[in-house]
N, C-alpha and C positions, 0 to 999 in steps of 0.2 A: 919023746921029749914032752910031749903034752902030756902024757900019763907022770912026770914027774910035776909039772906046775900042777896038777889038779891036786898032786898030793900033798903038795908044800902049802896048800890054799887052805887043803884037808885037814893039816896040823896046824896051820896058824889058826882055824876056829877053834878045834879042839882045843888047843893050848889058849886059847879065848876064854871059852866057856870054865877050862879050868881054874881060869884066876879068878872068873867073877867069882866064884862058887869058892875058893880060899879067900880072896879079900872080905866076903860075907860072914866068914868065921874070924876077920879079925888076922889077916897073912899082913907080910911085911909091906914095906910104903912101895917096892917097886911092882908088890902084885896087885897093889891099888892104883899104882899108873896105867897097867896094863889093861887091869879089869876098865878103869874108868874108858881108854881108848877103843875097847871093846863095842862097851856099853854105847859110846858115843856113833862111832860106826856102823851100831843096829838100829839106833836112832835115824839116821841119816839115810839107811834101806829104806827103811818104812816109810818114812818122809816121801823120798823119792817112786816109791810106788803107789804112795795115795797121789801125789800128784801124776801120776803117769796114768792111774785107772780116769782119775777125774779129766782127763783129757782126752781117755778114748786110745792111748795108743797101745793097745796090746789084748791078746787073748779074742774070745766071740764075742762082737757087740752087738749081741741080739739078733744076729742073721738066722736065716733058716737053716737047721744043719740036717733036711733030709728032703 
């Protein structure tokens, strides 16, 4: 069951990436809603992990790792 959501996750980017990359050439207005909802959503990653670094929550913060 998990090996299917990871792959519906898999084709929703794929199929993501696909519209930005046709709305860039100029695709119909619905692969510029897509592409835009896309693009909006990778915004909103990024966002969210600058602010996540800038608070220290995740990954090695400087510890000794030996």
């Amino acid at each position: 069951m998990t090996f299917l959501v990871l792959l519906g996750v898999l084709a929703l980017a794929v199929g993501g990436c696909v519209c930005v990359v046709w709305a860039a050439r100029g695709g119909p207005g619905w692969v510029r809603a897509v592409a835009a909802v896309t693009l909006g959503a990778g915004a909103l990653l990024r966002r969210s992990a600058k602010r996540r670094r800038r608070l220290g929550g995740g990954g090695n913060n400087g510890g000794d790792a030996g």
